[in-house]
C-alpha positions in Angstrom: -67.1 90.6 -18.5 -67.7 89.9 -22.4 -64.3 90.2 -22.9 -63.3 88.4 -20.1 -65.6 85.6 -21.7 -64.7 85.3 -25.1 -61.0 84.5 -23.7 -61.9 81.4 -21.3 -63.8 80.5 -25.1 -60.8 81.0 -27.5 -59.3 79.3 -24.1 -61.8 76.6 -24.3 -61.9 76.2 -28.0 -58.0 75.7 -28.1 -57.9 73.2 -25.5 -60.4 71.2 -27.3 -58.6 71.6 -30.7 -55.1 70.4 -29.0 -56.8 67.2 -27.4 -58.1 66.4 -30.7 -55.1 66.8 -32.4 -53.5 65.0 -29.1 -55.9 62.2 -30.0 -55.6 61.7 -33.0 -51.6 61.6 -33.0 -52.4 58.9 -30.7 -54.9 57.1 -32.6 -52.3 57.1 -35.4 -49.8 56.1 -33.5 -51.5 53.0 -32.2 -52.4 51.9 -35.6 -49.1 52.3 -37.1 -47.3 50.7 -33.6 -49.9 47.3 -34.7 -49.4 47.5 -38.5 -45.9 46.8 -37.3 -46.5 43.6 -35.2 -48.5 42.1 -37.3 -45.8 43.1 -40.4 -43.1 41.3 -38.3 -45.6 38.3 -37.5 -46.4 38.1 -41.4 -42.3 38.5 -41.8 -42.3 35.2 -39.7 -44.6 33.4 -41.9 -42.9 34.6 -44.8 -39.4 33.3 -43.4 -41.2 29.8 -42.7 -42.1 29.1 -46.2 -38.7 29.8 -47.7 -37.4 27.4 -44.4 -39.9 24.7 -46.2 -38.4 25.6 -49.8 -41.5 27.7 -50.7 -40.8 30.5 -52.9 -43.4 33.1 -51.3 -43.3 35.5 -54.5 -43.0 32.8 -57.1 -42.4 33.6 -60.9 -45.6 32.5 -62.2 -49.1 30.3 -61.8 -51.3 28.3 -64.4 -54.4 30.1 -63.8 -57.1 29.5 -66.2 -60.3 31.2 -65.4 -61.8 33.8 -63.7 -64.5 34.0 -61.0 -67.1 35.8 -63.2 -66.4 33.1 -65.8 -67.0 30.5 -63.4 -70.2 32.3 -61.7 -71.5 32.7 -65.2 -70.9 29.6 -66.6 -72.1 27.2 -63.5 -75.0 30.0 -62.9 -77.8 26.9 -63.2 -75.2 24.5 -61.4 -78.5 23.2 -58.0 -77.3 24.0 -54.5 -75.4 21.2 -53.2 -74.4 19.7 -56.3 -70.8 19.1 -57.2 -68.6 18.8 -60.8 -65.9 17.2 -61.9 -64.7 20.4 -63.5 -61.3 21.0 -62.3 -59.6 24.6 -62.7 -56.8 26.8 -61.6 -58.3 30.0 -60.2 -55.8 32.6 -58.5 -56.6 35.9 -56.2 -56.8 38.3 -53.4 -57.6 36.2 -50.1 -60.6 39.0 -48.8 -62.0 36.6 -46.1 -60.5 33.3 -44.0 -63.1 31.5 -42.0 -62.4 28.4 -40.1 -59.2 28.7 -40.1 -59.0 28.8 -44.0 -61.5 26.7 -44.3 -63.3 28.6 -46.2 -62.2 31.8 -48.1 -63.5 34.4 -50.2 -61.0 34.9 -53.0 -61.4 38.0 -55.6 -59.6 38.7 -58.6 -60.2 41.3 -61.2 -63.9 39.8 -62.5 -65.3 39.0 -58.7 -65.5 36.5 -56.0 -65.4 32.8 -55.6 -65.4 31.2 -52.6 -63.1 28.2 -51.9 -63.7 25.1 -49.3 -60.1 23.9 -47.8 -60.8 20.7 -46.1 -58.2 18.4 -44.9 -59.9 15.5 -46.9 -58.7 16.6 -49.9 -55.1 18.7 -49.0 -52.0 17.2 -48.6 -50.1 17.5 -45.1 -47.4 20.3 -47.0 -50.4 22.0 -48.4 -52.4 22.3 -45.3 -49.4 24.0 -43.5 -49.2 26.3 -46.3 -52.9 26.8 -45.4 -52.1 28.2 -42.0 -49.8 31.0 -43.4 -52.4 32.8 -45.1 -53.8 35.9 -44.3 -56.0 38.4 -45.7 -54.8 40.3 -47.9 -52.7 37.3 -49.6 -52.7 36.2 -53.3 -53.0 32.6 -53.6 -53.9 30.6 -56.2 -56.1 27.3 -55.8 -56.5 24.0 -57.8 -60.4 22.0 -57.5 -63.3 21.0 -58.5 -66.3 23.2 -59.0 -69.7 22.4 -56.8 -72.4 24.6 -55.0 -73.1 24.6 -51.2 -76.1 23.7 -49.8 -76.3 27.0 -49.0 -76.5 28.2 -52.3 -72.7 29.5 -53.0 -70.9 27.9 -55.9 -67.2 26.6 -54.7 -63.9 25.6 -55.6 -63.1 22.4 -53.5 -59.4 22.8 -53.1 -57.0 20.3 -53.8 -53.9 21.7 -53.9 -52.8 25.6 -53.1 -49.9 28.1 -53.6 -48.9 31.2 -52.4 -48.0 33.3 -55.1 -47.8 36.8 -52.8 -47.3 37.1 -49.2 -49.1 40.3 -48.1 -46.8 42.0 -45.2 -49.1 45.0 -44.1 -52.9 44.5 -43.3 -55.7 45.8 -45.0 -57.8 48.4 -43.5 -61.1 46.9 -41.7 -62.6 50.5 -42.5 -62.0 53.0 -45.5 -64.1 56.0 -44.6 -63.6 59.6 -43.1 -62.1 62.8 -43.5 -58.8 61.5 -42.9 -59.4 58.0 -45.2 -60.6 60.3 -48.1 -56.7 61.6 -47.8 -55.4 57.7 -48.1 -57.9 56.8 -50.5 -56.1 59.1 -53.0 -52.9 58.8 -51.9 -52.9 54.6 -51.5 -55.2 54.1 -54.4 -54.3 50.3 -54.6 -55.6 50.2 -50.9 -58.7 51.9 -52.0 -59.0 49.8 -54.7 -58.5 46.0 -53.0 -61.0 47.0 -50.4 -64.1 48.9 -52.5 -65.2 46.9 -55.0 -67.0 49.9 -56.4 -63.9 51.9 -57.3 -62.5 49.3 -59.1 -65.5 49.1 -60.8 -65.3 52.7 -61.6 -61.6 52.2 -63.4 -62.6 49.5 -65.6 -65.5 51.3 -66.3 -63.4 54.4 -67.1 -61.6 51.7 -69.5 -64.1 50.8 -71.4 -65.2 54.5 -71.9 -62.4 55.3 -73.6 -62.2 52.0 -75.8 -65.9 53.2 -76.8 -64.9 57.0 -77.6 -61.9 55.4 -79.8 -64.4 52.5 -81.1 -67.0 54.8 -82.4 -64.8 57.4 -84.2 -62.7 54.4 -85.8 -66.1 53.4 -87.0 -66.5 56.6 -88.4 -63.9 56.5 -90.6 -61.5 58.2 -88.3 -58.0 57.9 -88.2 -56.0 57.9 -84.5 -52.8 60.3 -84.6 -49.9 61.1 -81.6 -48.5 64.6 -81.1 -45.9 65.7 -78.9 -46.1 66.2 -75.3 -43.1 68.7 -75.3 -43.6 72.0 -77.0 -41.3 74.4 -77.8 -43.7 77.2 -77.1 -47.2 76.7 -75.8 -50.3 77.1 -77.5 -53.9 75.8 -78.8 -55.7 76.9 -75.2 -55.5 79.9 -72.8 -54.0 77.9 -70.0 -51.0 79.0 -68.1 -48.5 76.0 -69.1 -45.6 73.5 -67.0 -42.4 74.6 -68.4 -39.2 72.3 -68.3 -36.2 72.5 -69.7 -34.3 69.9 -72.1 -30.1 69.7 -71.2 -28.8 68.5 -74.4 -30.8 71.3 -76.5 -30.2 73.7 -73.5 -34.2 75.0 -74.1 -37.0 75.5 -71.8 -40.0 73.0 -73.3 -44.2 73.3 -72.6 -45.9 70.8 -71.3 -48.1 70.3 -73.7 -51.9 72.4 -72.9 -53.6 71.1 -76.4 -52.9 69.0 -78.9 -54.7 71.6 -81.3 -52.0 73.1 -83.5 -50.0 69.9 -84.1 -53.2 68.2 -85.2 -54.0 70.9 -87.8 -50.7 70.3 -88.9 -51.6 67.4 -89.6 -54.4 68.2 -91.5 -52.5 70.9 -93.5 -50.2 67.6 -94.4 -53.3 65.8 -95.5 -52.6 62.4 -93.7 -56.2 62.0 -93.6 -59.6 63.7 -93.8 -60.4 63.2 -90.4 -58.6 62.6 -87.6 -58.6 62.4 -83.3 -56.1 61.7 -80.6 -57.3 60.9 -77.2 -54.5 62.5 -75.4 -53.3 64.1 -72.3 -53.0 67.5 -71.5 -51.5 69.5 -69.0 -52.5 72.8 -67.4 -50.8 74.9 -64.4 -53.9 76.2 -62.9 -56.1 75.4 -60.1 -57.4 72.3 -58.5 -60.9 71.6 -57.8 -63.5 68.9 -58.1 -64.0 69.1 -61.7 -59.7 69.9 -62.6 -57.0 68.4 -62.3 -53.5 69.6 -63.2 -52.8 66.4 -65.8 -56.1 65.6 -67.8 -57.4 63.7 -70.4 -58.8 65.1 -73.4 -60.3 63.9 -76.9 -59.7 65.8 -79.5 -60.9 65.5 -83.5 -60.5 67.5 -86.8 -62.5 66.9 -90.0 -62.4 68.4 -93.1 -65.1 70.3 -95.3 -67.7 69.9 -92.0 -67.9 73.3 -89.9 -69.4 73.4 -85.8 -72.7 72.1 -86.7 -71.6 68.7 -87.9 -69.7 68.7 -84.9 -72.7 69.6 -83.0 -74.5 66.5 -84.0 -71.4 64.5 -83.7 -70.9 65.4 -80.4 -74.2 64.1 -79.1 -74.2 61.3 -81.1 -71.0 60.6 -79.6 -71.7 60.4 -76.3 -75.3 58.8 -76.3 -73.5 56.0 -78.0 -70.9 55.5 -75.5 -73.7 55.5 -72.5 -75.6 53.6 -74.5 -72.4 51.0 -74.7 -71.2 51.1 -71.1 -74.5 51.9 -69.6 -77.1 50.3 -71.6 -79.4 53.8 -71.4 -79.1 57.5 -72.5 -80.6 58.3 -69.6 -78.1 58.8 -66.8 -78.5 59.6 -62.9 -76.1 62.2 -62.0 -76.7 63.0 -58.3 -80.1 64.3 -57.5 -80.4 65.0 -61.6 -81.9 62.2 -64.0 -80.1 63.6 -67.5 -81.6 62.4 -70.6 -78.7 62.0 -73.3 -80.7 61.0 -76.3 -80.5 62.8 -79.4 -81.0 66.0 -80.2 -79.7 68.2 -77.9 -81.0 71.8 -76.9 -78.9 74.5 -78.8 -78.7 78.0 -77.7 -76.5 81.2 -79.0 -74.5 82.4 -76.0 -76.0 86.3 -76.3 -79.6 84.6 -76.5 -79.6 82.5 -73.5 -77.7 86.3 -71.6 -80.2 88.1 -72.8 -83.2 85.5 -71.9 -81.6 85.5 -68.2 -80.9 88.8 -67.6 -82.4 91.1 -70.2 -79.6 92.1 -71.5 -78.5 92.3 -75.2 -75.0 92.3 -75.3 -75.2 92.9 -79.0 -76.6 96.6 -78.6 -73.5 97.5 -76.7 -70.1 98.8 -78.2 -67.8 99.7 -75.8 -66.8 97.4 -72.7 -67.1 100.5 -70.5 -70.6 99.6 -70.8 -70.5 96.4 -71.2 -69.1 95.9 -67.4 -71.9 98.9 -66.5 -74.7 96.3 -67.9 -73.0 93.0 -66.0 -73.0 95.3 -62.8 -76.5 95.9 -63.6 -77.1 92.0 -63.1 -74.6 92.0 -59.8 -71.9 90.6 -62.0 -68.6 91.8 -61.0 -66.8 92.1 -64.2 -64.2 94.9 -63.8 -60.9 92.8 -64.7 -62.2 91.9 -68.1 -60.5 93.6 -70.6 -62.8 93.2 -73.6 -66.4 92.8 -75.2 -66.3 89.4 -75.1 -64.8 88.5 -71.7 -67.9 90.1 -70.1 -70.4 88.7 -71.9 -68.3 85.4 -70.9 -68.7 86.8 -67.2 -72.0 87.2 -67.3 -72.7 83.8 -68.8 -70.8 82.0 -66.5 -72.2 83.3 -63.6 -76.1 83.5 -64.4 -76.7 80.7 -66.8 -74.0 77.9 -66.9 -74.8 76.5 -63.6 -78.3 75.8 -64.3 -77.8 74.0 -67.4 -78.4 70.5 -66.2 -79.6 68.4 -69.5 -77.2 68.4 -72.4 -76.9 71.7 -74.5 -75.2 73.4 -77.2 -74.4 76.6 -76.2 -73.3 78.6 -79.9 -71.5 81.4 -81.4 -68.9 82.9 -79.0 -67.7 86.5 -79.1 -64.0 86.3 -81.2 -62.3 88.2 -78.4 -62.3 85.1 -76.6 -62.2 82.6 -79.2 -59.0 82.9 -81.3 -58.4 79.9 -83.2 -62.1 79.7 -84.5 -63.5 81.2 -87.8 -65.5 84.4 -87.9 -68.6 84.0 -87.5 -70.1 84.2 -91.5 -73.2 87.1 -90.5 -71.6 88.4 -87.0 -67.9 89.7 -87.1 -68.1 90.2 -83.5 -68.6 86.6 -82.9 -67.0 83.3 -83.8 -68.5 79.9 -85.0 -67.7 78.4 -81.8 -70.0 76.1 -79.3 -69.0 74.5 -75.9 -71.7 71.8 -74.7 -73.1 71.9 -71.4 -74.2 68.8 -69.0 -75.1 69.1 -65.3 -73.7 73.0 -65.6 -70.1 71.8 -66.7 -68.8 72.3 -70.1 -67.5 69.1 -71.6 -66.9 69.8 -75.2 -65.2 72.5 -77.2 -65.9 72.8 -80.8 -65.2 75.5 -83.9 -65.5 75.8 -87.2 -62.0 76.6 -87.3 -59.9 79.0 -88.9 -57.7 78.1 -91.7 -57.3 81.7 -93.0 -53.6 82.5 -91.7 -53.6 86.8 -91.9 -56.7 86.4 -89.9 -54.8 83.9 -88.2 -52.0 86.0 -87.4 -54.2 88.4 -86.3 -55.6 87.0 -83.6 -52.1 85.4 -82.5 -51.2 89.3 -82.6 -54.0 90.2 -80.2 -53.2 87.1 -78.2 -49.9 88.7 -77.7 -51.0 92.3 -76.7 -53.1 90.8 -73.6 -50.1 89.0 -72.5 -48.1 92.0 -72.4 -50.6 93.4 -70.5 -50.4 90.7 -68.1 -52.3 88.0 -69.1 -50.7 84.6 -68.4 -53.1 82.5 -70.4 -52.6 84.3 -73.5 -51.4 82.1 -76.6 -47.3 83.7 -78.3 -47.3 83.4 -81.6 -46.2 80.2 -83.2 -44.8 81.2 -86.6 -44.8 77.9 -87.7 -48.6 77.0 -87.5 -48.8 80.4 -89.6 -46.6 79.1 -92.0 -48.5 75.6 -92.0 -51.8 77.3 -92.7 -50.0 79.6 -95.4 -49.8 75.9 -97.2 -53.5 75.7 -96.9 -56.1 73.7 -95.4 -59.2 72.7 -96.2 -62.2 74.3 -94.5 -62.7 72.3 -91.1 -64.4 71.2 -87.4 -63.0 70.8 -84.9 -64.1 69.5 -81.4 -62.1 68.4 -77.9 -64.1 66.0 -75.8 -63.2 66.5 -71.7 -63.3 62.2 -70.9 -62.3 63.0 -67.3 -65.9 65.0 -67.5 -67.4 62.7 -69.6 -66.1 59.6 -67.3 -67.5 61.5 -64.1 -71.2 62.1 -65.5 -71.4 58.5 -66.6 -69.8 57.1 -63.5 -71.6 59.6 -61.0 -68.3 60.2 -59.8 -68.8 63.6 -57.5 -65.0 64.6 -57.9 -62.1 64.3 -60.7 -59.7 62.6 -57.7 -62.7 59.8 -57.8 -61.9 58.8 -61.7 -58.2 59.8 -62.4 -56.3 56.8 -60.6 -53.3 59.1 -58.9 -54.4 62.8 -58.7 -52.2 65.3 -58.3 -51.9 65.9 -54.0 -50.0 68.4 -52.3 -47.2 66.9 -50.8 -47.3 65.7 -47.5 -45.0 67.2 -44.6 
């Protein structure tokens, strides 16, 4: 009888998953089958202003002003009081009442709404009037006064279309299946939330505030090559491509790391950044992203804790900028940014969480004994260093909600970054922590090339043992440091991270414009 059971379910449960899917074909069907009709009656209205000798797509309009402009300027402008200010204003028709009548225009700044009335159109201009649709871009000449009902107005006195829109706009943008289109039509997503446009300028201006406050610094902006010849200045498993004319496989480039130190070697100035982007073959997830954008600086004769206080100074300034407050909301979390920041050494805040000093242990036989201790499965990790990395990961980094510097990394992890000066088993290395994601990387880096070479070496020996993300050796970087450089820090800035916290963006896909999607069948 139980058996007998669980088939009519798995019977029941299939039935109810193929009517779904039945359903939902036909759900999309419908939509697509009236997306077509009203394509082919917007094709019609198209057709009808080239018959009247309209150009619907025309080459170019005299606007002058934008809605915010307007709003701000006539903010004190008494309901039901009119202007004899006359502008050109231009936008995305997002609401046709009255049979244009009225409509709600937006452009990049916001909304103005415009009054149509026969009055004051001519009798070419008023059939114009009746082509328009939502969704249209259409520019408007008139004279600026407020409703009575409080909502300031262009009175139109002459129109234009300057883009006839042939495919509806969604009435809805919501739902498992929206989330998909929202990522994949992000101009769709865009015209119809107000809020994620919001979120791309503010993205903008991030970036123009990272750039503005190292300029201000004394910093000067570099460019580095996207195409590699081998890759290198992360563990990251790289794109390759190949280049016909050289007949070469190329990297993608993973960090901009070693071709900024060359630039340092080359002395083209003391300090330097490029906000760049990167590009990694790995996984996808909420916080990554296969294409990313990264800032990344070098200064000479600092070491990681000027880089430390740069960091945070850094990025309280730009939420200061953009946000007016160093103190953020990120989800449930309120994170105070200000200045200083919490600093921890990476054994210290293992040992304070599990009881564990990693520093009393030799071998990483027992090293992977300990972290089993702690139910940390660390049997793949090949070194010292990668378990205490395990270990960290797994019982501290998620709980580190406010901003801290978490200090001095073992070096079997760390191999571009200077020993550390009273630990040889560790590295003068710190990665900062906000809402439990890491968002910088900084070193006091290394600029001694046998030691250098060294590491490259051992780099190479856990990629012949199978290790994808291990750096080759790049004999040239060696041969730049053999030039000498002057001692250094450096520090890479995650923006996509940075954007997200100060945007309270849940997911990468929400800040990056076009994320990388698996193709569609």
């Amino acid at each position: 009888m139980l058996v007998h059971a669980k088939m009519l379910i798995a019977i029941w449960l299939g039935y109810i998953k193929d009517k779904n899917m039945t359903q939902q074909i036909e759900k999309t069907q419908e939509t697509n089958s009236s997306q077509s009709q009203i394509r082919q009656v917007r094709i019609q209205k198209m057709n009808n202003l080239r018959e009247r000798g309209l150009n619907p797509y025309p080459y170019r309009y005299d606007k002058d002003t934008m809605a915010q402009d307007l709003q701000d300027k006539y903010k004190d402008l008494a309901a039901g009081e009119e202007t004899e200010d006359n502008y050109h204003v231009a936008g995305r028709v997002m609401a046709n009442r009255n049979t244009g009548m009225f409509i709600d225009l937006v452009d990049a700044s916001g909304k103005i709404q415009i009054f149509s009335h026969k009055e004051n159109l001519s009798e070419e201009d008023l059939k114009t009037l009746k082509t328009i649709d939502i969704g249209d871009i259409v520019g408007f000449y008139g004279s600026v006064r407020r409703t009575p009902r409080g909502e300031l107005t262009i009175k139109a006195k002459s129109l234009e279309i300057l883009s006839k829109s042939l495919l509806p706009l969604p009435e809805k943008f919501h739902g498992l299946t929206d989330v998909e289109t929202k990522y994949r039509q992000r101009y769709v997503d865009m015209i119809v939330n107000d809020d994620v446009k919001k979120t791309f300028q503010k993205r903008s201006l991030i970036i123009q505030k990272v750039r503005e406050y190292l300029i201000n610094l004394g910093f000067m902006e570099v460019e580095t090559p996207m195409l590699h010849p081998q890759a290198g200045g992360a563990n990251a498993k790289p794109f390759i491509t190949h280049h016909n004319t050289l007949d070469m496989d190329m990297f993608l480039r993973i960090a901009p790391e070693l071709y900024l130190k060359r630039l340092m070697v080359g002395g083209v100035s003391e300090k330097i950044f490029e906000i760049n982007r990167s590009f990694r073959n790995e996984g996808i997830d909420t916080r990554h992203n296969p294409e990313f954008t990264m800032m990344e600086l070098y200064q000479a004769y600092v070491d990681y804790n000027d880089m430390m206080t740069l960091t945070e100074n850094l990025v309280a300034y730009v939420a200061k900028e953009v946000l007016g407050t160093t103190k953020i909301q990120y989800g449930e979390n309120e994170i105070d940014l200000t200045p200083p920041w919490d600093r921890k050494t990476m054994l210290g805040a293992v040992e304070e969480a599990t009881g564990i000093d990693f520093n009393k242990i030799e071998t990483v036989e027992e090293a992977k004994e300990k972290a089993k201790s702690v139910h940390v499965d660390a049997d793949d990790c090949d070194n010292w260093g990668q378990v205490v990395e395990r270990v960290f990961e797994e019982k501290i980094e998620p709980s580190l909600i406010q901003p801290i510097h978490i200090y001095d990394y073992p070096r079997d992890i760390s191999p571009l970054a200077k020993v550390h000066r009273d630990n040889p088993r560790l590295t003068e290395r710190f990665e900062t922590r906000v809402n439990g994601w890491e968002i910088s990387n900084a070193f006091s880096e290394l600029t001694d090339p046998i030691d250098q070479r060294a590491r490259f070496e051992a780099q190479m020996a856990a990629k012949a043992a199978g290790d994808e993300e291990a750096m080759p050796i790049d004999e040239d970087y060696i041969c730049a440091l053999e030039h000498g450089v002057p001692p250094m820090g450096g520090l890479g800035v995650g923006i996509d991270r940075l954007i997200m916290l100060l945007t309270n963006s849940p997911s990468i896909r929400d800040i990056i414009a076009f994320p990388t999607l698996k193709k569609r069948d």
